[in-house]
C-alpha positions as CSV (number, residue, x, y, z in Angstrom):
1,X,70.2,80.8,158.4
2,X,71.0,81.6,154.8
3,X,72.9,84.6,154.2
4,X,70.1,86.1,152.4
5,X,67.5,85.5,155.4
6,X,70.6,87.3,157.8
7,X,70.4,90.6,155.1
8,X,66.9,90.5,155.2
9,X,66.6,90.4,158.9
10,X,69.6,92.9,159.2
11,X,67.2,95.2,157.2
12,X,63.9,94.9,159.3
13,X,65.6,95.1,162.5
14,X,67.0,98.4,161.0
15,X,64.1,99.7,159.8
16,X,62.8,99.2,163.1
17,X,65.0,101.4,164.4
18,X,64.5,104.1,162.4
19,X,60.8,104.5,162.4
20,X,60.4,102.7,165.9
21,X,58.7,104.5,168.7
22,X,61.9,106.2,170.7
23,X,61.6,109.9,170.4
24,X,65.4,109.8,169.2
25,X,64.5,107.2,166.6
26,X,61.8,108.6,165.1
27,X,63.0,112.1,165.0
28,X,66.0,110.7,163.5
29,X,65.4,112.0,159.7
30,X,62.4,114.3,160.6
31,X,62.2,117.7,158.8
32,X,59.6,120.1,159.2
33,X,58.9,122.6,156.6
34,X,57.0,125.9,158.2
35,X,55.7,128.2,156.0
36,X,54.2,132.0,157.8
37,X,54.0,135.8,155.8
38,X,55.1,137.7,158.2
39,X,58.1,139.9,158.1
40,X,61.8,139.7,159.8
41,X,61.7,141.2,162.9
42,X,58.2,140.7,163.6
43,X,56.6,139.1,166.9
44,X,55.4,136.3,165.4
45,X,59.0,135.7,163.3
46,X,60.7,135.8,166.3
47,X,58.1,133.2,168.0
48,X,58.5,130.5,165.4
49,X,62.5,131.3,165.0
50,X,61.9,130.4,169.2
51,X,60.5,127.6,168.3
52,X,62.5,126.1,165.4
53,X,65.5,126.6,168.2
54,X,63.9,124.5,171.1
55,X,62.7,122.1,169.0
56,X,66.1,121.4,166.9
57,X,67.9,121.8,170.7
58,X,65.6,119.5,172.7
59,X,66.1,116.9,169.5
60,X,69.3,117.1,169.8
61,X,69.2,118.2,166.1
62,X,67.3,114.6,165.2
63,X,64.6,117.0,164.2
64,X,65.0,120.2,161.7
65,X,62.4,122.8,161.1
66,X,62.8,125.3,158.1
67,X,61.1,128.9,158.4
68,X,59.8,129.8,155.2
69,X,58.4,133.3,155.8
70,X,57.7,136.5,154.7
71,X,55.2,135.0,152.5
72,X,58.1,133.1,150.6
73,X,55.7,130.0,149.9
74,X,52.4,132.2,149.7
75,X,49.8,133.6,151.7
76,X,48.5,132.7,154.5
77,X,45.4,131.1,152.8
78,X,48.0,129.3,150.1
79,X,50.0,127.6,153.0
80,X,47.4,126.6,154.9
81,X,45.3,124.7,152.2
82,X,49.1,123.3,151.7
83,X,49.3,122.1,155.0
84,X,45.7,120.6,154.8
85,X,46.8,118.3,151.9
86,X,49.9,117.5,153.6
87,X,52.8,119.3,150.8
88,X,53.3,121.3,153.8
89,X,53.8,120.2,157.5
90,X,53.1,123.6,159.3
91,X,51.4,126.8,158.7
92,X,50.7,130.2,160.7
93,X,47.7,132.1,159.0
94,X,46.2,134.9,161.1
95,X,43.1,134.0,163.0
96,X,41.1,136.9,160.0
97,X,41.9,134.7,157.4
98,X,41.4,131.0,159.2
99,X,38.0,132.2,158.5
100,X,38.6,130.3,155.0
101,X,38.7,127.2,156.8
102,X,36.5,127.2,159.7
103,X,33.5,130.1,160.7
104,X,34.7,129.3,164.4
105,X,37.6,132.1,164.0
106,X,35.1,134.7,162.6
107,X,34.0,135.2,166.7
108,X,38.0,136.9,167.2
109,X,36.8,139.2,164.3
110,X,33.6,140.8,165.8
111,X,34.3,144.0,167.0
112,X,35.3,144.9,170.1
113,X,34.5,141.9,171.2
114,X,37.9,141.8,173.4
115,X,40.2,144.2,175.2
116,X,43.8,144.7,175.8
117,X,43.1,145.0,179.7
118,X,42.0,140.6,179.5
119,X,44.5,139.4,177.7
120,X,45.6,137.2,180.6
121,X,42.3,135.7,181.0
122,X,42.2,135.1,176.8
123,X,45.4,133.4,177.0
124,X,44.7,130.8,179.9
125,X,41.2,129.9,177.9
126,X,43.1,129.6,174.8
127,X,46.2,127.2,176.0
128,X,44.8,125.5,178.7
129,X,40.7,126.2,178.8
130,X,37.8,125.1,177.2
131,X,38.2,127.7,174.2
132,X,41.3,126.1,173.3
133,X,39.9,122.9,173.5
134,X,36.8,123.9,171.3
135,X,39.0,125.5,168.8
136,X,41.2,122.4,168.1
137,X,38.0,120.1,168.1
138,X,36.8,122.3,164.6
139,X,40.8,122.4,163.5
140,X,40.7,118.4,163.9
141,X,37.9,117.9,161.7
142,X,39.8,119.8,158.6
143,X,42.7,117.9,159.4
144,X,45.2,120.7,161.2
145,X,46.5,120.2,164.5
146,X,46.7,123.5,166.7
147,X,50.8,124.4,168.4
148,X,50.5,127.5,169.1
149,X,48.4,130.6,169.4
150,X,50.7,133.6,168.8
151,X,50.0,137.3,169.9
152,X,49.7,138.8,166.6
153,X,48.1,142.1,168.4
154,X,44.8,144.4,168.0
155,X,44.5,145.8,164.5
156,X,44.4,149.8,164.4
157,X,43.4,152.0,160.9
158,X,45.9,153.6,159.1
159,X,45.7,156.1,156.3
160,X,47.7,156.8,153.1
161,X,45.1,159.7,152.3
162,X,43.7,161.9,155.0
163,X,43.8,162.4,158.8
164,X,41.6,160.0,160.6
165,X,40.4,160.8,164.0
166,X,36.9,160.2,164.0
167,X,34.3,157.6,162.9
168,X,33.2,160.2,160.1
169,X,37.2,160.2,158.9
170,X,36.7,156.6,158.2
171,X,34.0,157.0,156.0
172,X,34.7,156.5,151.9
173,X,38.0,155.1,152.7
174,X,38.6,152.5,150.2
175,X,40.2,150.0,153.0
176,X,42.3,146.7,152.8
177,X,40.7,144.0,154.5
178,X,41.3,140.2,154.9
179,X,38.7,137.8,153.6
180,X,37.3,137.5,156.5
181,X,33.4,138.5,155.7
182,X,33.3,140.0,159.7
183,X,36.1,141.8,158.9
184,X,34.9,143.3,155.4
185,X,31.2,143.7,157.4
186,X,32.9,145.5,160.1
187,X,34.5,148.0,157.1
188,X,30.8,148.5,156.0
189,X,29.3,149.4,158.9
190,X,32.5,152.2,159.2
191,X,30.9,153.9,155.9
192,X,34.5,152.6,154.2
193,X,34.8,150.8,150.9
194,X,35.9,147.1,151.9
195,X,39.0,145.6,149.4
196,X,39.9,142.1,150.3
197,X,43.5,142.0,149.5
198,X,46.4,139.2,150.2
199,X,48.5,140.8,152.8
200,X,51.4,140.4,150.3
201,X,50.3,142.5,147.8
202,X,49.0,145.4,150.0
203,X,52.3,147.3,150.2
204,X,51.8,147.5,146.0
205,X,47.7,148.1,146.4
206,X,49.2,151.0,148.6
207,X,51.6,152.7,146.5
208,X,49.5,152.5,143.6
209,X,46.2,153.8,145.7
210,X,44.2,150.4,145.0
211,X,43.5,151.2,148.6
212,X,44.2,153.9,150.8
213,X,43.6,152.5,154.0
214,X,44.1,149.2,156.0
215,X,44.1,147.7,159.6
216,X,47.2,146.1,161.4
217,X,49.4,146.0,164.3
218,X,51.7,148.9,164.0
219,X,54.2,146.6,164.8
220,X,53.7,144.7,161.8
221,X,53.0,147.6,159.8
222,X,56.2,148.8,160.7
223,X,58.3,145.8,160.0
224,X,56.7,145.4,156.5
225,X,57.6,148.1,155.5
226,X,53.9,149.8,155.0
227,X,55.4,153.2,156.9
228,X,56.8,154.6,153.7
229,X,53.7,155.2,152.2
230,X,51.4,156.0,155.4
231,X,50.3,158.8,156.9
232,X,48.1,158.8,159.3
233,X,46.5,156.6,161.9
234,X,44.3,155.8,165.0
235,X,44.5,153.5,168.0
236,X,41.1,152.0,166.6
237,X,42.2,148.5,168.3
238,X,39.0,147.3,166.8
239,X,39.5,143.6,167.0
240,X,42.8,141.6,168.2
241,X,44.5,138.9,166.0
242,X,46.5,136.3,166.2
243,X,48.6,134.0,164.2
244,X,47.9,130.3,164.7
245,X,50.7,128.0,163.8
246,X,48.9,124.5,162.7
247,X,50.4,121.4,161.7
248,X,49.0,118.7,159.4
249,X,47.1,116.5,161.9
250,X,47.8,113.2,159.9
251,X,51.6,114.1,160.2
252,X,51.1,115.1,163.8
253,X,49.6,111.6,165.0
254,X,52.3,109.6,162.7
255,X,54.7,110.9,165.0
256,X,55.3,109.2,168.6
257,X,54.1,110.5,171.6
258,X,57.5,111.3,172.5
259,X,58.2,113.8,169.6
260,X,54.5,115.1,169.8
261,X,55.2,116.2,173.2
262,X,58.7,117.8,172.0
263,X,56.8,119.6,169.3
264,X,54.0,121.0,172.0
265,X,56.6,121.7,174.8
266,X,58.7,123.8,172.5
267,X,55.8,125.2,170.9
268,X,54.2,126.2,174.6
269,X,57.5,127.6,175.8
270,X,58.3,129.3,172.5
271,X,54.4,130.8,172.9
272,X,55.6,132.6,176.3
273,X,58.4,134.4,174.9
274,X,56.7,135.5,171.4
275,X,53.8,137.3,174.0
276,X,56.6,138.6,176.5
277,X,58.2,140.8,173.8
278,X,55.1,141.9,171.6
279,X,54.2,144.9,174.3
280,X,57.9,146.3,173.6
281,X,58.4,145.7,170.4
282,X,54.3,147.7,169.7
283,X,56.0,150.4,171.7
284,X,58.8,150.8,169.4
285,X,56.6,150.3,166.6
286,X,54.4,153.6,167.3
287,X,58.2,155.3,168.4
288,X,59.3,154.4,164.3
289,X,55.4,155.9,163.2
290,X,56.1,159.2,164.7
291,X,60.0,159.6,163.9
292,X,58.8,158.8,160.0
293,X,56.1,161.5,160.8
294,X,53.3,159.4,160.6
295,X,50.3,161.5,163.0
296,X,48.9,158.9,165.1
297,X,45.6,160.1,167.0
298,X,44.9,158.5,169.8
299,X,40.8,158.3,170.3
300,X,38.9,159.7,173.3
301,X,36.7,157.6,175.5
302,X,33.8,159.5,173.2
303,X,35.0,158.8,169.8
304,X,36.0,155.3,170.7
305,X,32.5,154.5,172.1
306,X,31.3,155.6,168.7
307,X,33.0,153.2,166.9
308,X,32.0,150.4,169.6
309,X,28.1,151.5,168.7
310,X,28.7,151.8,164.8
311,X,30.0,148.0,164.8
312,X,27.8,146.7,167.2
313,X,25.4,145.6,164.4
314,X,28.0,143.2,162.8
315,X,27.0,140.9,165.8
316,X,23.8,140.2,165.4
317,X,24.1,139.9,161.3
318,X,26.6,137.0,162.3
319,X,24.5,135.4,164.9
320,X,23.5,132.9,162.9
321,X,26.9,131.8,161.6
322,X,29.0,132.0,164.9
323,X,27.9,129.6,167.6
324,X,26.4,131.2,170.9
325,X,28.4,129.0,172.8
326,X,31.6,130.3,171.4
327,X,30.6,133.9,171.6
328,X,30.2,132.9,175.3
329,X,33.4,131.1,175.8
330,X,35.3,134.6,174.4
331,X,33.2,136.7,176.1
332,X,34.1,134.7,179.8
333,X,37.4,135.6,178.9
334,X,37.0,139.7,179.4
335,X,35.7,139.7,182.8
């Protein structure tokens, strides 16, 4: 064999090696670049800072992931369509604003629609039920590939301008909302003035009274920082969110089967610690409200039952776009 053949052989066999099907192989120069708005400290930064540990540990560092958060690469919307084109390997977007990629994540939207007290029962459908498995079906066909489903939490109103404790204290409140049309609809039917805003640019739309309301996890709120210019709120929990970390689906089937079940094992496992420490850390988010002397009113069975009746409408305008079949596969959830 000629010496060039031997180099050029040399060089195959090598290649092999590196992009052959061995977990350890393949991993061997893999970076993955995650992008996600949310603030330090928050549930869902501590999840994919979980995850980016057990995945680099179980690699045996053959496989890096960089956090790119607090919005650092853009909003939610911006790294997502980045992670559609493949510029960007994973993105977390809250399940309000996947709405700009698939109508399927409006049904989390409609109000009331789940409850604290079924959680459980929301989780099992969503990691190992058929709501999961319907969900990652409409994710596959715009090319993202579902990891995890973080507990982002249910979204209460809070006020930079009066005291809200009732539904008529809602009323002319020019609100921040997602672009989510449930979520703007929902706003309407509350008598407030809907403002679809990129959640890093409501702190500013705050301060400079673009909007004097908004609806969030007081957890998050905290953490962002949005408690120096509130005031007042109200446990409206009006719809729960999450934050659904996505990868791009070509990327995720170039890998082996060997890293893609790394990637889903760590992402499972870092899933079950994110949701073990959201109740505490919402507890000590509604601890910082009241020591910063935000007034928090916490609704009676009466006035929360009027806010269930005022949204109830935002269903049936919706019917049409959100699938029965969906609506029943949530709605199995809270029994």
């Amino acid at each position: 064999m000629s010496c060039l053949r031997k180099k050029i052989v040399v060089a195959l066999l090598t290649a092999g090696l590196i992009v052959g099907g061995a977990a350890g192989a393949n991993a061997r120069k893999l970076t993955l670049r995650l992008g996600h708005p949310m603030a330090p400290g928050n549930n869902v930064t501590i999840g994919y800072e979980k995850f980016k540990e057990l995945v680099e540990e179980r690699s045996e560092g053959k496989i890096r992931v960089q956090l790119f958060g607090n919005a650092m690469l853009g909003s939610d919307r911006v790294t997502m369509e980045s992670t559609q084109r493949g510029t960007l390997d994973l993105a977390s977007s809250s399940s309000p604003n996947m709405a700009n990629f698939s109508k399927a994540f409006m049904v989390f939207d409609l109000p009331y629609i789940t409850s604290p007290e079924h959680q459980k029962n929301l989780y099992a459908a969503l990691d190992n039920g058929p709501l999961g498995e319907y969900l990652a079906k409409k994710c596959e066909k715009i090319n993202l590939k579902p990891i995890m489903y973080s507990e982002y939490g249910y979204r209460n109103f809070v006020s930079t301008k009066k005291e809200i404790k009732t539904l008529d204290g809602l009323k002319n409140l020019k609100v921040r909302t997602t672009a989510s049309p449930v979520e703007v609809a929902v706003a309407a039917k509350l008598g407030m003035n809907p403002t679809p805003i990129a959640w890093g640019e409501v702190y500013t739309a705050l301060q400079q009274g673009t909007v004097d309301a908004e609806g969030n996890t007081y957890s998050l709120l905290n953490d962002a920082k949005h408690t120096e210019v509130l005031k007042y709120a109200m446990d409206s929990a009006h719809n729960y969110s999450m934050h659904i970390l996505l990868m791009n689906k070509r990327k995720f089937d170039s890998l082996s089967a060997d890293v893609q079940a790394l990637i889903l094992k760590a992402g499972h496992d870092a899933l079950e610690y994110q949701r073990s420490i959201t109740a505490d850390l919402e507890v000590k988010a509604v601890d910082s409200f009241k020591a910063q002397g935000i007034r928090i009113h916490q609704l009676t069975p009466e006035e929360r039952a009027a806010l269930v009746e005022a949204t109830r409408p935002v269903w049936d305008q919706f019917a049409n776009e959100i699938p029965a079949e969906l609506i029943k596969l949530v709605q199995d959830t809270q029994k």
